[in-house]
C-alpha positions as protocol buffer text, in pm:
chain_id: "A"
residue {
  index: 1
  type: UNK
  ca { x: -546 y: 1192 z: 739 }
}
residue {
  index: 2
  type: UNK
  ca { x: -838 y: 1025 z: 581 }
}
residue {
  index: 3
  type: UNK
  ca { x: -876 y: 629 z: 688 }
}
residue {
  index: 4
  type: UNK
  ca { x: -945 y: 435 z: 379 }
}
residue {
  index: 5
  type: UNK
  ca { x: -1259 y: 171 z: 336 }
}
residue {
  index: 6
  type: UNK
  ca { x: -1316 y: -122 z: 138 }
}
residue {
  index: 7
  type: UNK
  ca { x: -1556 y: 82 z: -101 }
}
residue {
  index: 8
  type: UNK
  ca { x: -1282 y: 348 z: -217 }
}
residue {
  index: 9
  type: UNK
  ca { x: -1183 y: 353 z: -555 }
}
residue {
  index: 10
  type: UNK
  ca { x: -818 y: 215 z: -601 }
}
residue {
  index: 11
  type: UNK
  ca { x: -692 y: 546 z: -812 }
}
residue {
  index: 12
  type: UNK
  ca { x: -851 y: 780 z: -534 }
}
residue {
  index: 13
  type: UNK
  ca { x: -611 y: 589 z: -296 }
}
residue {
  index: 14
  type: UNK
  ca { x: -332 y: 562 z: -495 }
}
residue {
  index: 15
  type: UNK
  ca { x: -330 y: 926 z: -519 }
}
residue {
  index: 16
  type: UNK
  ca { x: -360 y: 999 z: -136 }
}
residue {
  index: 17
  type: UNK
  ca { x: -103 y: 737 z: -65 }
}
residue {
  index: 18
  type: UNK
  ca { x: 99 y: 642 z: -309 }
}
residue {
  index: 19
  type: UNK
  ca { x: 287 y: 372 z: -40 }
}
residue {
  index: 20
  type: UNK
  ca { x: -47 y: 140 z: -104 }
}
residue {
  index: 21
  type: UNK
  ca { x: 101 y: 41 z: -446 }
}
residue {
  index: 22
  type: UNK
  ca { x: 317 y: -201 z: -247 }
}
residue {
  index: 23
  type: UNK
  ca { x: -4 y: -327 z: -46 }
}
residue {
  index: 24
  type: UNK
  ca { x: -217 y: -374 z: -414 }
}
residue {
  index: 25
  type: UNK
  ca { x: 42 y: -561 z: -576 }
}
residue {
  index: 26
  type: UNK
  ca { x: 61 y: -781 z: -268 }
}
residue {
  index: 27
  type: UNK
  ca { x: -247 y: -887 z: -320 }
}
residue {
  index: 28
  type: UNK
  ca { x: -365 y: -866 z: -684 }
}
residue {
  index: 29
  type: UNK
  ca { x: -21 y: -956 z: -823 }
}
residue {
  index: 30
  type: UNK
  ca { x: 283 y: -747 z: -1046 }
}
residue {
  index: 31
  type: UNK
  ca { x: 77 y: -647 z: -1360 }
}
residue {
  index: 32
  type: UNK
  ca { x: -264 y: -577 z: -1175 }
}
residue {
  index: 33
  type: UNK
  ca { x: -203 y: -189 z: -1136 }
}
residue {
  index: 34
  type: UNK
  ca { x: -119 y: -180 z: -1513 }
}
residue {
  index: 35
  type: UNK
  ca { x: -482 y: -241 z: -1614 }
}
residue {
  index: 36
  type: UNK
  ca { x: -668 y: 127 z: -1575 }
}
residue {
  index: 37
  type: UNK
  ca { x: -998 y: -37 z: -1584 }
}
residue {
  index: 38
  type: UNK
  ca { x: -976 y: -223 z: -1296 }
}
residue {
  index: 39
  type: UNK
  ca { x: -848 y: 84 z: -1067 }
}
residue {
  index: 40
  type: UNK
  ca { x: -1174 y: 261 z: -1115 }
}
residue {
  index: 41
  type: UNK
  ca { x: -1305 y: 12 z: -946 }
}
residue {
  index: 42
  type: UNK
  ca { x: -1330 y: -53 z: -531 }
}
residue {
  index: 43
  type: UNK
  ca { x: -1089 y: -250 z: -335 }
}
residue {
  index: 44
  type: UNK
  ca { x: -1381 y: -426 z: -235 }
}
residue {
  index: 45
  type: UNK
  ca { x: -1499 y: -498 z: -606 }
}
residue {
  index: 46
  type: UNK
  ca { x: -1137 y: -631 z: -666 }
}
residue {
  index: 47
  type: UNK
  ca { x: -1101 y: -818 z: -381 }
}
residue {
  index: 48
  type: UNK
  ca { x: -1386 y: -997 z: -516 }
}
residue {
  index: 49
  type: UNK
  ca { x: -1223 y: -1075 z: -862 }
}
residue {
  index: 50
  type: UNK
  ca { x: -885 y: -1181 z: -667 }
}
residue {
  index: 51
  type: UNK
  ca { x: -1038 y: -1395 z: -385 }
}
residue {
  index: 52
  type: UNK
  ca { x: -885 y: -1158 z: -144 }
}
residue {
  index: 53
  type: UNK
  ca { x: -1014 y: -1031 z: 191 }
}
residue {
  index: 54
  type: UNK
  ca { x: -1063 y: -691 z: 140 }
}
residue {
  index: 55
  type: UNK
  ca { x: -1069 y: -605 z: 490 }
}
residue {
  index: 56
  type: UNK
  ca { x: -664 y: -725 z: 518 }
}
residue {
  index: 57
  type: UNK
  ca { x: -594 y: -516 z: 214 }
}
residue {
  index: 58
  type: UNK
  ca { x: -819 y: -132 z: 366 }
}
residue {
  index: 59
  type: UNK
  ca { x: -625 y: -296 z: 713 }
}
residue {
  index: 60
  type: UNK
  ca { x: -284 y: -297 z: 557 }
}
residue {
  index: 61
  type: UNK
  ca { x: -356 y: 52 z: 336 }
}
residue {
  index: 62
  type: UNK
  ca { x: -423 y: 244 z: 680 }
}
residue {
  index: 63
  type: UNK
  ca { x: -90 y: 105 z: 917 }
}
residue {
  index: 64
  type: UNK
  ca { x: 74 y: 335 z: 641 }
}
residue {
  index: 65
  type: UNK
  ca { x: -107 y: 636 z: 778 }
}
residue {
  index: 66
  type: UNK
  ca { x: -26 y: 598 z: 1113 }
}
């Protein structure tokens, strides 16, 4: 299973693990996933516009994959 960084776009990991949803809207709030543009972007890149640790989020993401 591929372990997911802080640089990965957020659609890429939607689409390999569609349990992150729960993770990105614990983070960047209920209507962040409905904005398209901002899921091409990184987590890291998101993080940034959120004032979230991205590290917790990639952290979070890859307990689901193990």
């Amino acid at each position: 299973m591929t372990k997911f960084t802080k640089g990965m776009i957020i659609n890429d990991i939607l689409d390999r693990c569609p349990g992150s949803y729960a993770v990105l809207i614990k983070y960047f709030g209920p209507d962040y996933l409905l904005s398209s543009e901002l899921k091409k972007e990184s987590i890291d890149a998101n993080a940034e516009i959120y004032g979230v640790d991205a590290n917790k989020i990639v952290k979070e993401i890859n307990m689901l994959i193990h």
